[in-house]
Phi, psi and omega in degrees: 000127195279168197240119178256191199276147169272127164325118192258354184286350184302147221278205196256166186297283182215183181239123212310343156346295205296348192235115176294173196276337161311292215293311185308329208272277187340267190329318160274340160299297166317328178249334191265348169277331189270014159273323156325299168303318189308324218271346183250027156243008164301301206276010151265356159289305176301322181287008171278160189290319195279350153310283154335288199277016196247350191281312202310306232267321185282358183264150201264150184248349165232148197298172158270136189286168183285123178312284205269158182273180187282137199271005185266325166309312172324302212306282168292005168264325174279328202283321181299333190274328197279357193254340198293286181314297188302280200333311193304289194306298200291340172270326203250355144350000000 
């Protein structure tokens, strides 16, 4: 597959043509309230009581133990297991 040029021709999003100066002045009035709006209904979620007790009701109350076990216990379980296998492999050999 040949590798071609990026197109530097593409036309604009839309062209300012197609929208009166009325039409434009609306259309930003209509987005800077509903970007307004998002934004106080975000910091009301946060700020709500119900909000508050339901993240309070979801945090774990007792801590969580360590996933992984310690690797110096690995260490010695495996050598134990391998000193366990040679014994085993030299008696019954």
């Amino acid at each position: 597959m040949a590798i071609q040029p990026k197109h530097s021709d593409l036309p604009p999003r839309y062209d300012a043509a197609d929208f009166t100066t009325d039409q434009r002045h609306r259309f930003t009035t209509v987005a800077n309230e509903a970007h307004r709006r998002r934004i106080s209904y975000r910091q009301a979620l946060e700020k709500s009581l119900l909000a508050k007790a339901k993240e309070k009701a979801l945090t774990p109350c007792l801590p969580s133990k360590r996933v992984k076990p310690s690797k110096t216990r690995q260490v010695i379980w495996l050598v134990t297991f391998l000193l366990i296998g040679l014994w085993v492999m030299y008696m019954f050999a």
